[in-house]
DRENROMI-750794 format. One record per atom (N, C-alpha, C): residue number from 1; residue in three letters; atom name; y, x, z. Coordinates in pm, 1 decimal. Each point is the difference from the previous one (the first is absolute). Layout:
# DRENROMI-750794
{atom NUM,'ala','CA',{Y,X,Z}}
...
//
This chain:
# DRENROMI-750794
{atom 1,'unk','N',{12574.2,9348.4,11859.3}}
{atom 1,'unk','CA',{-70.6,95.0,-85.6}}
{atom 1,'unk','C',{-98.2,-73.9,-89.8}}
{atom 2,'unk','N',{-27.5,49.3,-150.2}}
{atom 2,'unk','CA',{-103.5,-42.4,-77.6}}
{atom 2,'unk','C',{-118.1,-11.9,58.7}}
{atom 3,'unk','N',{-108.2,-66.2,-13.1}}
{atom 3,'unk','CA',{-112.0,-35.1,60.7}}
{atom 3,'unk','C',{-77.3,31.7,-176.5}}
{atom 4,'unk','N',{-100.6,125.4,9.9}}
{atom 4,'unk','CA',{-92.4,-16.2,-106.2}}
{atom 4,'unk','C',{-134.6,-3.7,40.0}}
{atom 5,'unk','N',{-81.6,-121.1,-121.8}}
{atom 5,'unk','CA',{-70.5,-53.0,1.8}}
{atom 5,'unk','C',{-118.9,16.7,-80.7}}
{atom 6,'unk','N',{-56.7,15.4,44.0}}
{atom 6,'unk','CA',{-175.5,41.4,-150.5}}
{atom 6,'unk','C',{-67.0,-148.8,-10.0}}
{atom 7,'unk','N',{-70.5,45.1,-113.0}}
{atom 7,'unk','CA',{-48.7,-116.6,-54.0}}
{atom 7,'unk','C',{-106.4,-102.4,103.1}}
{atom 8,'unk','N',{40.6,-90.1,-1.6}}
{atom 8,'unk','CA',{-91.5,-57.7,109.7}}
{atom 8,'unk','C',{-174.8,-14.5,-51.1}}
{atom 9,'unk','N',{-33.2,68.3,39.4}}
{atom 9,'unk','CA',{-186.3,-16.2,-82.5}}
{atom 9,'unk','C',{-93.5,81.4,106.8}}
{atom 10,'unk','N',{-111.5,-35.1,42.6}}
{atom 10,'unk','CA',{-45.7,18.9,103.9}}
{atom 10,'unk','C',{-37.9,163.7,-74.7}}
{atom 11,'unk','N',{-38.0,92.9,138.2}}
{atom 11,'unk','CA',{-31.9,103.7,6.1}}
{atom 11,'unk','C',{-132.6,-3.6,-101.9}}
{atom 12,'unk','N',{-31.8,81.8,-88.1}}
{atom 12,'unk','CA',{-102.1,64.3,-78.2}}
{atom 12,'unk','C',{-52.1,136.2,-3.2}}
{atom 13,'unk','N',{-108.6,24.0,17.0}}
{atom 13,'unk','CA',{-51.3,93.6,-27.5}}
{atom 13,'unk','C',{-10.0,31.5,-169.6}}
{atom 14,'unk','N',{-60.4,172.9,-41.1}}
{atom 14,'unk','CA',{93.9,0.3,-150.3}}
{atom 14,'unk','C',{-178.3,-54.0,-92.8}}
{atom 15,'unk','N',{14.1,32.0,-101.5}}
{atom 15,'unk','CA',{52.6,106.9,-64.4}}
{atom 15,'unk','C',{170.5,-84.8,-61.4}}
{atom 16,'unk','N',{90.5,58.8,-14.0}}
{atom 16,'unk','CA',{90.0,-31.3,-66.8}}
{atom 16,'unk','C',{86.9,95.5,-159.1}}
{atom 17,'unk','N',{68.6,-100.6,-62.7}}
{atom 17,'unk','CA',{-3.2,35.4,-157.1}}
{atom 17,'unk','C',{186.9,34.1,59.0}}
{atom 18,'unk','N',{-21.8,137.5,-105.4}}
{atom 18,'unk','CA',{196.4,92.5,16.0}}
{atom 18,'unk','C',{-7.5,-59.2,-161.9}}
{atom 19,'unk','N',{139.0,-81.4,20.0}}
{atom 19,'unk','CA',{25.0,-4.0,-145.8}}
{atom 19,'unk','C',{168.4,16.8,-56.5}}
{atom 20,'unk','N',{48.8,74.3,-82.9}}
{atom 20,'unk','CA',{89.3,30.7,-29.2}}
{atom 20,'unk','C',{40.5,-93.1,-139.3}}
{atom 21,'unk','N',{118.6,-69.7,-10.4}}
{atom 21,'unk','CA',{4.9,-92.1,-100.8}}
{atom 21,'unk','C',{132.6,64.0,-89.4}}
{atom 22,'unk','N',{-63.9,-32.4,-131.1}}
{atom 22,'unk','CA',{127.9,47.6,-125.9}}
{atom 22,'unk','C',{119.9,-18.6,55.4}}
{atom 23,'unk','N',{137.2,79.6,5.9}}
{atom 23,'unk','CA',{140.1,-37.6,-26.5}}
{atom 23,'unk','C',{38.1,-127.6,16.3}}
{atom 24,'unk','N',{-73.2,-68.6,-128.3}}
{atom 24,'unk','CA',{43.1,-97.2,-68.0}}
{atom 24,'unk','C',{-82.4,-124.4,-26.0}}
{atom 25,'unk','N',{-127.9,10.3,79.8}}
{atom 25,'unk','CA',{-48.4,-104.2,89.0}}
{atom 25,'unk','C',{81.8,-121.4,34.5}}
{atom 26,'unk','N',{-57.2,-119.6,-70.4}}
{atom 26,'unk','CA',{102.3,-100.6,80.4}}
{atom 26,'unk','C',{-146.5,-80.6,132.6}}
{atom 27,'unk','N',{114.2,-5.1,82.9}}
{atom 27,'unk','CA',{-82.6,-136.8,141.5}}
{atom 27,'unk','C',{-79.5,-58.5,-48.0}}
{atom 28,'unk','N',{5.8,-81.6,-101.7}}
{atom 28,'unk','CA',{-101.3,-71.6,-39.3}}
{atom 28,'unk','C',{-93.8,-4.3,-57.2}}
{atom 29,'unk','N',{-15.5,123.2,-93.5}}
{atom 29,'unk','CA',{-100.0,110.5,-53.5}}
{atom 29,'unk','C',{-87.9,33.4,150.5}}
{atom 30,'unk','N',{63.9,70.9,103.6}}
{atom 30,'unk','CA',{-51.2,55.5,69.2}}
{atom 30,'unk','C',{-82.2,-150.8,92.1}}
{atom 31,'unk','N',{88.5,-92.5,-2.5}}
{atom 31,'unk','CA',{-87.3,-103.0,72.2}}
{atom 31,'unk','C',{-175.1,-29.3,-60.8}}
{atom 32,'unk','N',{36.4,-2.2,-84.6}}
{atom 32,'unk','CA',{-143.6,-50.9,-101.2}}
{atom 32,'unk','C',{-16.3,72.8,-28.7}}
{atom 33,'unk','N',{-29.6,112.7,36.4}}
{atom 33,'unk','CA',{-94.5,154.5,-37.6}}
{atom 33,'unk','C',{-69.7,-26.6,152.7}}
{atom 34,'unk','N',{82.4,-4.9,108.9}}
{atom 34,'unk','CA',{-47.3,-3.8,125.8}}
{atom 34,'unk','C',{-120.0,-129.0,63.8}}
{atom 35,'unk','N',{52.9,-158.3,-65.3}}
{atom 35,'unk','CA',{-66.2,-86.1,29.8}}
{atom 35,'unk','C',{-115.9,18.0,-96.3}}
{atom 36,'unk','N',{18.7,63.1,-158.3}}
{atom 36,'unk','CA',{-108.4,22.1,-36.6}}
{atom 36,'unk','C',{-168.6,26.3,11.7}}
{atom 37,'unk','N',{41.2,128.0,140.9}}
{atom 37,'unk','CA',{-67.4,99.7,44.9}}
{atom 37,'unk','C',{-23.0,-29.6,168.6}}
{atom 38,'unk','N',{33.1,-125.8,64.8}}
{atom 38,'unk','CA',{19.7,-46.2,100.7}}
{atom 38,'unk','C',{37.0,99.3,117.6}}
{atom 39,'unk','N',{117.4,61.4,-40.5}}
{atom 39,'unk','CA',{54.6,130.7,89.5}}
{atom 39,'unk','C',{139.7,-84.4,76.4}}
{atom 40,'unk','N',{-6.2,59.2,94.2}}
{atom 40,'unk','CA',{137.6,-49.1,122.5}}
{atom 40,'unk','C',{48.9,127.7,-36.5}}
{atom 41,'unk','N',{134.9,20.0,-13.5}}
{atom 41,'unk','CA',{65.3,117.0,47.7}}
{atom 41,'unk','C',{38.3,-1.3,184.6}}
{atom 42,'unk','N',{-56.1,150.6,73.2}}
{atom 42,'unk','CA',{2.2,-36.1,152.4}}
{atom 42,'unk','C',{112.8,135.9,-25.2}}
{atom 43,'unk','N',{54.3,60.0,-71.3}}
{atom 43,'unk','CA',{108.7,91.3,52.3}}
{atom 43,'unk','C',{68.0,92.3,-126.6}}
{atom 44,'unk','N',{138.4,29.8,10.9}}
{atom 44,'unk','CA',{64.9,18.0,-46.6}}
{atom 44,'unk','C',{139.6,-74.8,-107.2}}
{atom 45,'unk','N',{74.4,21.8,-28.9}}
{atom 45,'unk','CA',{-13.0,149.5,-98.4}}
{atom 45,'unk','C',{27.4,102.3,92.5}}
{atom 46,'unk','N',{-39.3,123.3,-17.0}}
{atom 46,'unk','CA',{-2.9,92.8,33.1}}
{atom 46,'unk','C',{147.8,75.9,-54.6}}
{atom 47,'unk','N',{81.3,139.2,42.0}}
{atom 47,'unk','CA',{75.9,44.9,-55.2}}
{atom 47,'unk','C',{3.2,32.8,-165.7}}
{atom 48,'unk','N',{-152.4,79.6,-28.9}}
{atom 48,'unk','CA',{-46.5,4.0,-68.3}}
{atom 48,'unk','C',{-31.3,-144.3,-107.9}}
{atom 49,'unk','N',{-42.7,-47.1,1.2}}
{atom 49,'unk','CA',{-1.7,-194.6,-31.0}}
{atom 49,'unk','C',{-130.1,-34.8,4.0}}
{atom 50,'unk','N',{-96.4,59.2,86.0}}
{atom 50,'unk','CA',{-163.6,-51.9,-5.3}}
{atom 50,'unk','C',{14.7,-103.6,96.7}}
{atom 51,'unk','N',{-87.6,-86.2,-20.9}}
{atom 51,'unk','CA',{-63.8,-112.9,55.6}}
{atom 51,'unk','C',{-139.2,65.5,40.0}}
{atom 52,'unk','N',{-4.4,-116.3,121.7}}
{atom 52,'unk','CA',{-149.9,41.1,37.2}}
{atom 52,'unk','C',{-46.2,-152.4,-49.8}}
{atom 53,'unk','N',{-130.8,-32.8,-34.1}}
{atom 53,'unk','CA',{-38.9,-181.2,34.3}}
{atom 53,'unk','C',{-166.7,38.0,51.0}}
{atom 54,'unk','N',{-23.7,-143.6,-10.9}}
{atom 54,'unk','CA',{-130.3,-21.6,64.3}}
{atom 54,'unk','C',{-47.4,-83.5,-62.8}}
{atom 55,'unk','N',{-148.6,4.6,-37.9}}
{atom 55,'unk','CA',{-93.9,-87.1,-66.2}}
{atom 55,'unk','C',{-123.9,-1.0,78.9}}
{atom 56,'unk','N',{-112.8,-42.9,-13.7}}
{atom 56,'unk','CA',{-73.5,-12.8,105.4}}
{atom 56,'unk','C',{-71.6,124.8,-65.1}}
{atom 57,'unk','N',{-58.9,67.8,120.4}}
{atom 57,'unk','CA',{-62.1,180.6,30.0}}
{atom 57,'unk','C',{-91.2,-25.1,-140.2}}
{atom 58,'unk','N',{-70.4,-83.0,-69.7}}
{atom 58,'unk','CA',{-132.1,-26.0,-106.9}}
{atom 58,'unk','C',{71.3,16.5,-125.0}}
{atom 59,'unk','N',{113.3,-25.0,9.9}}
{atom 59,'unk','CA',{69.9,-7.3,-132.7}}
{atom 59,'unk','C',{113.7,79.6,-24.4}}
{atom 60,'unk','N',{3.7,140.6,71.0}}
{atom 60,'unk','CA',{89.0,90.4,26.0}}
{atom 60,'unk','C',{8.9,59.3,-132.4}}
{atom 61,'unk','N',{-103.8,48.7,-21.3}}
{atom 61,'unk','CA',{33.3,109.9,-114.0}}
{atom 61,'unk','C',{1.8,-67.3,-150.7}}
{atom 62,'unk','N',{-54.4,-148.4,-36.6}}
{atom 62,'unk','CA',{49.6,-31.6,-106.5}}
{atom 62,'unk','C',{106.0,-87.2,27.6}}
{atom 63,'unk','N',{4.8,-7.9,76.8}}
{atom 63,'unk','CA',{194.2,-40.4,37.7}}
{atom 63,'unk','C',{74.4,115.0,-65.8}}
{atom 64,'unk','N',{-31.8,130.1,75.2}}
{atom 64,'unk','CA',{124.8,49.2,-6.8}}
{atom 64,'unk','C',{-35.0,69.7,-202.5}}
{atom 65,'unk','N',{-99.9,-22.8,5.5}}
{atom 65,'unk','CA',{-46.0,27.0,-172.9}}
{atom 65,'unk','C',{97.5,-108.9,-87.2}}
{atom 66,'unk','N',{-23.6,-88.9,42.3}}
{atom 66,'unk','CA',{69.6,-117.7,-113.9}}
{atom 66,'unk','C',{174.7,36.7,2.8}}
{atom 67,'unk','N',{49.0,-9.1,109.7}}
{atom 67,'unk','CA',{145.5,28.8,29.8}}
{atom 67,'unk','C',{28.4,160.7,-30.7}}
{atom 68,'unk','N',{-71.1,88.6,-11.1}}
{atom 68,'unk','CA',{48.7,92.9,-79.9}}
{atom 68,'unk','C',{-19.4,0.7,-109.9}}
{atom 69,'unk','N',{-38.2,-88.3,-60.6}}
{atom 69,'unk','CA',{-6.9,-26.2,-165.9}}
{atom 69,'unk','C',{98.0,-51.2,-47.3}}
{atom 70,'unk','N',{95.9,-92.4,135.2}}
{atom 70,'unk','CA',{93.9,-69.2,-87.8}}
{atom 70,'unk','C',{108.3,63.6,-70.6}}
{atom 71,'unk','N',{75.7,-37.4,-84.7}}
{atom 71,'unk','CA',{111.5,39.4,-52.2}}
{atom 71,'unk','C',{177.4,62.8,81.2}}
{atom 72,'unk','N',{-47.9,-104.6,103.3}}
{atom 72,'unk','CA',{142.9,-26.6,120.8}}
{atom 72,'unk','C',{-21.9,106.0,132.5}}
{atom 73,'unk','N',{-140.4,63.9,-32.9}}
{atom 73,'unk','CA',{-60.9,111.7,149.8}}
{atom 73,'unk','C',{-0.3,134.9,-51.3}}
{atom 74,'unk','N',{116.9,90.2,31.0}}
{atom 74,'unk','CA',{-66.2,175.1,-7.6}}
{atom 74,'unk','C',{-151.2,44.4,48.3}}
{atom 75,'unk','N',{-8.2,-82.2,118.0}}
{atom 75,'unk','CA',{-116.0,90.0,29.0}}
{atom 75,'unk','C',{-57.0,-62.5,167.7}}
{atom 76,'unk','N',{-126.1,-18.1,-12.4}}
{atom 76,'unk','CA',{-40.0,-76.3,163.6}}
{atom 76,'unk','C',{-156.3,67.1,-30.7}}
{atom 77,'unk','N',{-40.7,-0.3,169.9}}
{atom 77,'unk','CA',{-101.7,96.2,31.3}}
{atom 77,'unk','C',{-22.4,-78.3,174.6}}
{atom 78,'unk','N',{-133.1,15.3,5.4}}
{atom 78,'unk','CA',{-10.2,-63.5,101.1}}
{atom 78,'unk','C',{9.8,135.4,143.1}}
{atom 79,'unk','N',{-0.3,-118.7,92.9}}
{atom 79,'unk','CA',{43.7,126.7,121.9}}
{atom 79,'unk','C',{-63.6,-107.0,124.9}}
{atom 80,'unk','N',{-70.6,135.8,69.2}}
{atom 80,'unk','CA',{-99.5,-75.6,134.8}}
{atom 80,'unk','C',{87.8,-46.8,84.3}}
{atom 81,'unk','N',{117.8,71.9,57.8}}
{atom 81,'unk','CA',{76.1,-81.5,120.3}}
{atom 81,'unk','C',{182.7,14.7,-90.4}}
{atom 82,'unk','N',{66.9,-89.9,88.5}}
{atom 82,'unk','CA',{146.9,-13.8,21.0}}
{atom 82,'unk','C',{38.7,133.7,-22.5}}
{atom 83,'unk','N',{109.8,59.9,-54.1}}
{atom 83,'unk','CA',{145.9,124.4,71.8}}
{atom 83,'unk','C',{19.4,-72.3,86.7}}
{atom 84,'unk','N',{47.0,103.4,145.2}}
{atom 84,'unk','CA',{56.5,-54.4,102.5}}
{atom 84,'unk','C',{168.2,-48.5,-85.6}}
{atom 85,'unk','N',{14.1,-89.5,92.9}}
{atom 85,'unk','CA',{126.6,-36.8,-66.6}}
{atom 85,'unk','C',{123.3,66.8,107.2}}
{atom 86,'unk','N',{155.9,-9.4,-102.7}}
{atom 86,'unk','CA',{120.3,96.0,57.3}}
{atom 86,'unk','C',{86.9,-93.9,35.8}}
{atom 87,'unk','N',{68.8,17.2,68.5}}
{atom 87,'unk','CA',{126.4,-135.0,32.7}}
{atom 87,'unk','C',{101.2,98.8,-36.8}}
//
């Protein structure tokens, strides 16, 4: 049987950034929007296609300010804890 695996990154407390990325977003756009803003992505994509990431708790909300400005992001908003996650 498949064995699935989450991202290996130690447990965090939040606040954490939901971010939903353009269509047509390429990886590498999204890389350097992310290292930009010193965000880990700790989960998803989601069905939906949100990402959750993490930046440190001080720099939450102009984190998630700058990355919803970008061109390649519909829309990110910060959020105090995780969605439980679905298998």
């Amino acid at each position: 049987s498949a064995v699935r695996t989450r991202p290996t990154v130690p447990p965090v407390a939040g606040p954490f950034i939901r971010v939903s990325f353009k269509p047509d977003a390429k990886e590498s756009d999204i890389r350097f929007l992310l290292i930009s803003v010193g965000a880990i992505i700790v989960g998803g994509p989601t069905q939906l296609g949100d990402y959750y990431l993490y930046v440190q708790p001080e720099r939450a909300d102009w984190a998630a300010q700058k990355i919803g400005k970008s061109p390649i992001v519909d829309q990110a908003n910060v959020m105090a804890t995780l969605p439980p996650l679905k298998d």
